[in-house]
BAVEXTOR-866705 format. One record per residue (C-alpha): residue number from 1; residue in three letters; chain; x, y, z. Coordinates in pm, whole numbers, padded with zeros to 5 digits, always signed. Example, Ala and Ser with C-alpha at 12.3 -4.5 7.8 and 13.67 -1.06 7.14 Angstrom:
% BAVEXTOR-866705
REC  1  ala  A  +01230  -00450  +00780
REC  2  ser  A  +01367  -00106  +00714
END
This chain:
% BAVEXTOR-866705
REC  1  unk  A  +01952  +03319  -07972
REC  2  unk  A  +01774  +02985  -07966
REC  3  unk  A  +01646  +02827  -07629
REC  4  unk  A  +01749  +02539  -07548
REC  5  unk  A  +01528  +02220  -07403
REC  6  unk  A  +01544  +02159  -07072
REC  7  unk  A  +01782  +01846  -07015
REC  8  unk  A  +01634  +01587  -06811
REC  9  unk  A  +01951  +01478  -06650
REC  10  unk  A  +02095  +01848  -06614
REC  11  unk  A  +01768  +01878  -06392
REC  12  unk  A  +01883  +01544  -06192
REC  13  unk  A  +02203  +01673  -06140
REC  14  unk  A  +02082  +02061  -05984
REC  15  unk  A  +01874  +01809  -05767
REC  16  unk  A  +02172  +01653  -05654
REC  17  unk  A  +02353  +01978  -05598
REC  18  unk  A  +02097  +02091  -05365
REC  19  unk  A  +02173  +01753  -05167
REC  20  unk  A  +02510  +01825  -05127
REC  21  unk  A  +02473  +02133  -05068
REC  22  unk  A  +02264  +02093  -04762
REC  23  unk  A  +02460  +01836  -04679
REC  24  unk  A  +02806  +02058  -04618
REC  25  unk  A  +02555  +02323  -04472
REC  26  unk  A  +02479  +02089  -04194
REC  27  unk  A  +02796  +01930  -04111
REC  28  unk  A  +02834  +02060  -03760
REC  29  unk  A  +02450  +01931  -03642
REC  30  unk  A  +02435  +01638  -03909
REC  31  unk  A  +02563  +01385  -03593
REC  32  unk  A  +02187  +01461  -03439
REC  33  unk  A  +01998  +01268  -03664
REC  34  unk  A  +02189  +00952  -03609
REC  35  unk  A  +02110  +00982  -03257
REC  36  unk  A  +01742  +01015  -03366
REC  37  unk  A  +01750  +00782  -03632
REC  38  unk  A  +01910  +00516  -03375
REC  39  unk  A  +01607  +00582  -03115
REC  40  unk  A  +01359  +00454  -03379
REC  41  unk  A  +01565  +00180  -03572
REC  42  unk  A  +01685  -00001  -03265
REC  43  unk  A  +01384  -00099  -03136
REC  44  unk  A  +01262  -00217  -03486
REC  45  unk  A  +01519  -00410  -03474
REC  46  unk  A  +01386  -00605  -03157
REC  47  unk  A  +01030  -00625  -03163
REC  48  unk  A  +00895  -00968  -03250
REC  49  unk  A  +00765  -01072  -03526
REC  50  unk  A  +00389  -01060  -03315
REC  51  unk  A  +00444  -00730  -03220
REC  52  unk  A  +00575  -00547  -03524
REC  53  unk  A  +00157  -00643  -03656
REC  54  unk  A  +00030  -00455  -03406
REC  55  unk  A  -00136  -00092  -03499
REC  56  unk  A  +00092  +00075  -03248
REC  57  unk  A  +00443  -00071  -03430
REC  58  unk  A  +00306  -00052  -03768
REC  59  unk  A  +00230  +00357  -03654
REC  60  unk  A  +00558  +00360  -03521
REC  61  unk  A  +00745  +00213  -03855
REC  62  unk  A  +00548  +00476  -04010
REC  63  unk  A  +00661  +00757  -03846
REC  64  unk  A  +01018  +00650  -03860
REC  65  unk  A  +00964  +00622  -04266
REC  66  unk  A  +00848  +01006  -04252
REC  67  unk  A  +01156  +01038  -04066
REC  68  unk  A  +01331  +00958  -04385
REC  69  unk  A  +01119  +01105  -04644
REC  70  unk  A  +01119  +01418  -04507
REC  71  unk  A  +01481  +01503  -04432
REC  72  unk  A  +01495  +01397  -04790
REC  73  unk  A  +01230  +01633  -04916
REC  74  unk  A  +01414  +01881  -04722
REC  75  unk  A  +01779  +01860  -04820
REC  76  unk  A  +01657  +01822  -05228
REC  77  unk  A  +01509  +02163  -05111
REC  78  unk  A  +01090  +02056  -05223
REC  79  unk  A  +00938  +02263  -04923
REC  80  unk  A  +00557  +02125  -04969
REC  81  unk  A  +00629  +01775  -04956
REC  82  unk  A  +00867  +01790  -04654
REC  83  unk  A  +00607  +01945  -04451
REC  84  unk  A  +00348  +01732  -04534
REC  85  unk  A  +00523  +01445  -04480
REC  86  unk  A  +00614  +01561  -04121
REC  87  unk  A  +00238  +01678  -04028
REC  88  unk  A  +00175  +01292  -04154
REC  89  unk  A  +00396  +01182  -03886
REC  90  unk  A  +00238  +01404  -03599
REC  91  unk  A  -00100  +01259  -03704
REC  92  unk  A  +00038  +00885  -03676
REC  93  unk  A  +00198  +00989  -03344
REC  94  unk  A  -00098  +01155  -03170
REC  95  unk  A  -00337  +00851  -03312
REC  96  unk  A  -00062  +00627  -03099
REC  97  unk  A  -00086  +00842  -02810
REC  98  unk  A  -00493  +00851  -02841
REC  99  unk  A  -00471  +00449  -02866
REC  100  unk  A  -00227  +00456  -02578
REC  101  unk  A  -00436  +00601  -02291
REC  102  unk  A  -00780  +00512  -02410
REC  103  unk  A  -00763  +00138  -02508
REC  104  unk  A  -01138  +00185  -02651
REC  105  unk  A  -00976  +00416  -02915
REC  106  unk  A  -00758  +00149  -03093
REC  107  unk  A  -00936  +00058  -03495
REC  108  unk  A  -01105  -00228  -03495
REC  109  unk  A  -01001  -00293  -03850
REC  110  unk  A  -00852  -00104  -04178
REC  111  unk  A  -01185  +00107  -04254
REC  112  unk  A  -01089  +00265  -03896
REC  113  unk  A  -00725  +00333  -03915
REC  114  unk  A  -00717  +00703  -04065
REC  115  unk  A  -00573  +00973  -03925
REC  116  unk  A  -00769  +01303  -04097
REC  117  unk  A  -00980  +01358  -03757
REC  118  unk  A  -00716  +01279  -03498
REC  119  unk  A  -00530  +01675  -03471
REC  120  unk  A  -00894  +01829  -03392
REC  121  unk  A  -00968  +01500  -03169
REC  122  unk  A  -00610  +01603  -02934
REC  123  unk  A  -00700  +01921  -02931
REC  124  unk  A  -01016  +01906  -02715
REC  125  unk  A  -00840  +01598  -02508
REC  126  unk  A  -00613  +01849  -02446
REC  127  unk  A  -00825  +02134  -02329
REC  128  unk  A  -01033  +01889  -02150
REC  129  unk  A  -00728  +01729  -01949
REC  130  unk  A  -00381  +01844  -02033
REC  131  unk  A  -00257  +01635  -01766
REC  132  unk  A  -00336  +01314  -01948
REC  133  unk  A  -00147  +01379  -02303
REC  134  unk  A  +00163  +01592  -02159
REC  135  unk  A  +00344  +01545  -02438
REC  136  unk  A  +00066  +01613  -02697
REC  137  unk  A  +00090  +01985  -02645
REC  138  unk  A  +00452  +02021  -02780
REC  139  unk  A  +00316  +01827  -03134
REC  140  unk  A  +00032  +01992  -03138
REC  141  unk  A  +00181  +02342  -03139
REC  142  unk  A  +00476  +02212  -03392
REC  143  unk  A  +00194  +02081  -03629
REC  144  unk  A  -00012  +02412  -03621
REC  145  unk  A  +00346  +02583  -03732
REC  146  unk  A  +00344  +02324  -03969
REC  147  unk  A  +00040  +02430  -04098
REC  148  unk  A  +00098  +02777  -04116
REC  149  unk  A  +00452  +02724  -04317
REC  150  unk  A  +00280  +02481  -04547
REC  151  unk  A  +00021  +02717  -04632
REC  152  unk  A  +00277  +02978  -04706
REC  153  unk  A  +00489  +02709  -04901
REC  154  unk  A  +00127  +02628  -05108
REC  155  unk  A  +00095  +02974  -05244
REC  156  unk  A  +00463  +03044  -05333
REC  157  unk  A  +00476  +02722  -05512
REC  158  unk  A  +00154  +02855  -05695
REC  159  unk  A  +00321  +03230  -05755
REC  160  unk  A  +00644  +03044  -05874
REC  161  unk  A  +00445  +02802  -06133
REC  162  unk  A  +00255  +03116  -06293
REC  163  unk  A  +00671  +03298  -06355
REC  164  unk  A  +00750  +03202  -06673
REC  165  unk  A  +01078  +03068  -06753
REC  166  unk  A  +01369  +03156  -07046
REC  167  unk  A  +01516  +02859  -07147
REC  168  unk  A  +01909  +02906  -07258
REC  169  unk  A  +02259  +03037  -07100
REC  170  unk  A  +02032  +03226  -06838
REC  171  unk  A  +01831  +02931  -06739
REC  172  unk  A  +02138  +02715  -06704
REC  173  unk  A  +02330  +03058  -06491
REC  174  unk  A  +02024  +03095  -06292
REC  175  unk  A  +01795  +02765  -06241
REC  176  unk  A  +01552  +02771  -06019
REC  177  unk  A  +01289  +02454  -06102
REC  178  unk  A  +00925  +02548  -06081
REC  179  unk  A  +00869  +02356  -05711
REC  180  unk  A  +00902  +02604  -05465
REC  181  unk  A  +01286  +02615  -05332
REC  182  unk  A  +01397  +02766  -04998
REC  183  unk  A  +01543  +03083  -04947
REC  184  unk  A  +01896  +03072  -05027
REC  185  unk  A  +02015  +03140  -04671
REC  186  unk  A  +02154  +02861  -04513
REC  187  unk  A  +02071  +02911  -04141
REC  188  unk  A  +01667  +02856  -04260
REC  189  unk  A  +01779  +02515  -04397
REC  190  unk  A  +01920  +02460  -04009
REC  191  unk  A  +01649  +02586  -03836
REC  192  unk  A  +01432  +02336  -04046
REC  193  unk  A  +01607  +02065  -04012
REC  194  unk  A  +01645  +02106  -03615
REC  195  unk  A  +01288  +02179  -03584
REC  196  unk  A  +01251  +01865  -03798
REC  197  unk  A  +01481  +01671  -03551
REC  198  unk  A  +01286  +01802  -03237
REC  199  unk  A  +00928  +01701  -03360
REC  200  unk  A  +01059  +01362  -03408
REC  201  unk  A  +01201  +01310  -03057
REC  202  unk  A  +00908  +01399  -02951
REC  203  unk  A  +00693  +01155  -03145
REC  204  unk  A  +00969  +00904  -02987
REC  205  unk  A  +00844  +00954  -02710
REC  206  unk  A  +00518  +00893  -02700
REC  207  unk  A  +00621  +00542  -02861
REC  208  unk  A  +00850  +00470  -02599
REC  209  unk  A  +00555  +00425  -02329
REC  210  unk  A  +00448  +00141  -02571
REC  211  unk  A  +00835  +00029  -02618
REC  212  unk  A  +00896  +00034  -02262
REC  213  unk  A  +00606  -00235  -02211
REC  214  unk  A  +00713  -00438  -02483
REC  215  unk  A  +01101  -00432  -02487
REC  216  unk  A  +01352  -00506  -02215
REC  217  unk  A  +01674  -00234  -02136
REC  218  unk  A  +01931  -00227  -02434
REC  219  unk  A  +02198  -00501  -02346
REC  220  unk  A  +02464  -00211  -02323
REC  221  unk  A  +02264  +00074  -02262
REC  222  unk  A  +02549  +00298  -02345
REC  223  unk  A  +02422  +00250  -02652
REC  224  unk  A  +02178  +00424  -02626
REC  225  unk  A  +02170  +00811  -02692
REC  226  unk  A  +02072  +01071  -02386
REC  227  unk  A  +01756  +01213  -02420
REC  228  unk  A  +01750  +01440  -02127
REC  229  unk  A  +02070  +01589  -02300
REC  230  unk  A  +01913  +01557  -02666
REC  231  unk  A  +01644  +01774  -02616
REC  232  unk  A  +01776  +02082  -02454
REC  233  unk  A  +01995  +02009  -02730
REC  234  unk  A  +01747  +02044  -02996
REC  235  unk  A  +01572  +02336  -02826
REC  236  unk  A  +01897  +02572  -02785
REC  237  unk  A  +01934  +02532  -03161
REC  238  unk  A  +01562  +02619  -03194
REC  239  unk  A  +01619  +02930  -03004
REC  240  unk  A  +01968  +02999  -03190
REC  241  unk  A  +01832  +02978  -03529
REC  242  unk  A  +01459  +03131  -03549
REC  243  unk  A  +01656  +03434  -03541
REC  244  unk  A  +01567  +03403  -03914
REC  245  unk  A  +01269  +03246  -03939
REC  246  unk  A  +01071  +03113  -04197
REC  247  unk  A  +00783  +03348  -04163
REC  248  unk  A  +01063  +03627  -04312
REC  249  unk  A  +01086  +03433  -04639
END
């Protein structure tokens, strides 16, 4: 039988079923990310026009971007670039929390603003006084899992490039495109995403000690969501779905 081409819009449209697919698989914890989403947008919303070109809100734009990307990355199932784009925001975070307690540490113009050094730099601040970055720990440890399931990611996206691939009825019965895709079971796609949510409640956080100097309390502060009851939240559906974990893959 003759093989067919592969259709650029048939490949569009598998990308789109993995969306929606995701989607429906996380219809019970979907609400979360609004409430994350809303910590980050809100107070874009009412910095002034002074402070949103300062490093710390142009970091914190950032991270809220990677917010984005990522979840995107990770419910169109391309494992590499979700990762990476969350490790991106833990760098951006833990530069803001370096520029937060040490004043001295802030760039003094673009040449200075990169991130690459910034992980190792935590690390010994954190070794050296753990008291002064308490919330660095927590991003640090998420970024070095990070790490470890990127790496992983790396070489099965290299093992799944060298598989060659039949073209015709059995491509289009059994697709799988030649980025690496996640395992087919859903509760991996949840413990992602809820890890994903997690690391970036953290990063709020360390944002907020620059937020709470520059913004006033939320007119109705009902508003706002609870974080002491988001992340035991978070954390609980950590614990409830590494029962599968991505190291099993």
């Amino acid at each position: 039988m003759e093989k067919e081409e592969l259709n650029f819009l048939e490949y569009l449209g598998r990308e789109d079923d993995h969306l929606h697919k995701n989607l429906r698989n996380l219809k019970n914890e979907f609400s979360l990310f609004y409430a994350i989403d809303y910590l980050y947008k809100k107070p874009l919303q009412r910095l002034s026009a002074h402070d949103r070109e300062t490093v710390l809100a142009r970091l914190f734009h950032f991270v809220h971007a990677q917010l984005y990307f990522s979840l995107n990355c990770l419910f169109r199932s391309h494992l590499v670039e979700f990762l990476a784009a969350i490790k991106k925001a833990v760098e951006a975070s833990l530069k803001a929390y370096k520029i937060l307690m040490d004043q001295d540490s802030a760039p003094n113009g673009p040449e200075e603003n990169r991130f690459q050094d910034i992980f190792q730099e935590m690390r010994v601040e954190i070794l050296r006084n753990r008291s002064r970055y308490p919330l660095a720990p927590d991003l640090v440890k998420i970024y070095e899992n990070f790490s470890h399931f990127n790496l992983n990611a790396d070489l099965d996206l290299l093992m799944d490039q060298s598989r060659p691939y039949e073209f015709g009825s059995a491509f289009h019965e059994n697709y799988s495109p030649p980025y690496r895709r996640f395992s087919k079971e859903e509760i991996r796609y949840k413990f992602y995403y809820v890890q994903t949510l997690y690391a970036f409640l953290l990063m709020y956080l360390i944002f907020s000690i620059y937020l709470d100097q520059r913004l006033t309390v939320l007119d109705d502060p009902s508003e706002e969501p609870p974080i002491n009851e988001l992340r035991p939240k978070l954390e609980a559906l950590i614990t409830r779905y590494s029962r599968i974990t991505p190291e099993k893959q």
